[in-house]
C-alpha positions in Angstrom: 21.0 22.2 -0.8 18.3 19.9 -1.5 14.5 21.2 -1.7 11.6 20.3 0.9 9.8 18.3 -2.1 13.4 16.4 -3.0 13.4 15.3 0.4 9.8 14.0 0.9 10.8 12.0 -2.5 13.8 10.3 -1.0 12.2 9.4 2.3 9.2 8.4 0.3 11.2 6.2 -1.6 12.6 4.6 1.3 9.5 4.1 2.9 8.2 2.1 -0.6 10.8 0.2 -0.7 10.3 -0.9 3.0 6.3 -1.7 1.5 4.6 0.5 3.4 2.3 2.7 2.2 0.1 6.0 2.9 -2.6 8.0 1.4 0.0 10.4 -0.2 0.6 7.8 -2.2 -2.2 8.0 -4.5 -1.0 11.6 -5.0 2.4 11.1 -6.1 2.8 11.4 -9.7 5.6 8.7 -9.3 3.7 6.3 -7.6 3.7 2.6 -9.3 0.6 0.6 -9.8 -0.1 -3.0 -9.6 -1.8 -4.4 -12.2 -5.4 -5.4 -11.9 -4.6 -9.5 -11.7 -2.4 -8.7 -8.8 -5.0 -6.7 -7.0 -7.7 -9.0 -7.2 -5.4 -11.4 -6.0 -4.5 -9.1 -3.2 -8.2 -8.8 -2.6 -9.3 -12.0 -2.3 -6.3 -12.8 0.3 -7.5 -10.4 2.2 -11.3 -11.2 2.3 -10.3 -14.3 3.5 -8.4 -13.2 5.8 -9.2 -13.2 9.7 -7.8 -10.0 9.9 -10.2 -8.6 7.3 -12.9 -6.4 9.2 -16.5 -5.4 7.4 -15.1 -2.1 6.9 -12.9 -3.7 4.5 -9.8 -2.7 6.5 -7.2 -4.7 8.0 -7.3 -4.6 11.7 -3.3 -5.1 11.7 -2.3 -2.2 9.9 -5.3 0.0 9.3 -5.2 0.5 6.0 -8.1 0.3 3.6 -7.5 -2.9 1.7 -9.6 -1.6 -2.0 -6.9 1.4 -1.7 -4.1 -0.7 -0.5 -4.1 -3.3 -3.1 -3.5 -1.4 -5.6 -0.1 -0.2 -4.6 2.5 -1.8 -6.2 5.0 -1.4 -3.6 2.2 -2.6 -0.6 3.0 -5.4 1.3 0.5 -7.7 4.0 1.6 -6.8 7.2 1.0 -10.3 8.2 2.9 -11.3 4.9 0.0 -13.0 3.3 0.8 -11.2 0.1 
């Protein structure tokens, strides 16, 4: 019998390894980070982007792009990055 919390971690894991990404994320003790390069990179991608709003969100996905970047496992939903 597998606990609650085992099976949030496996259908987390799947989810990550799909690159998507949520706020519980940042509370995971397993969660991976990208390293700063990568999320400046990501960042200025997305500031360029024309899907980049002033709320520094991403109007395709939702998700706020300071928070987003630095997710190892995140992926551009438009597949910029």
């Amino acid at each position: 019998m597998t606990t609650p919390w085992q099976e949030w971690k496996k259908r987390n894991s799947e989810r990550q390894a799909q690159g998507k990404s949520s706020p519980a994320d940042f509370i995971n003790p397993e969660t991976d980070y990208a390293p700063i390069d990568e999320i400046q990179r990501r960042i200025n991608v997305c500031e360029g982007c024309e899907h980049y709003l002033k709320t520094k969100q991403c109007s395709q996905c939702g998700c706020f792009m300071p928070l987003k970047t630095r997710l190892s496992h995140a992926v551009c939903p438009v597949g910029k990055w």
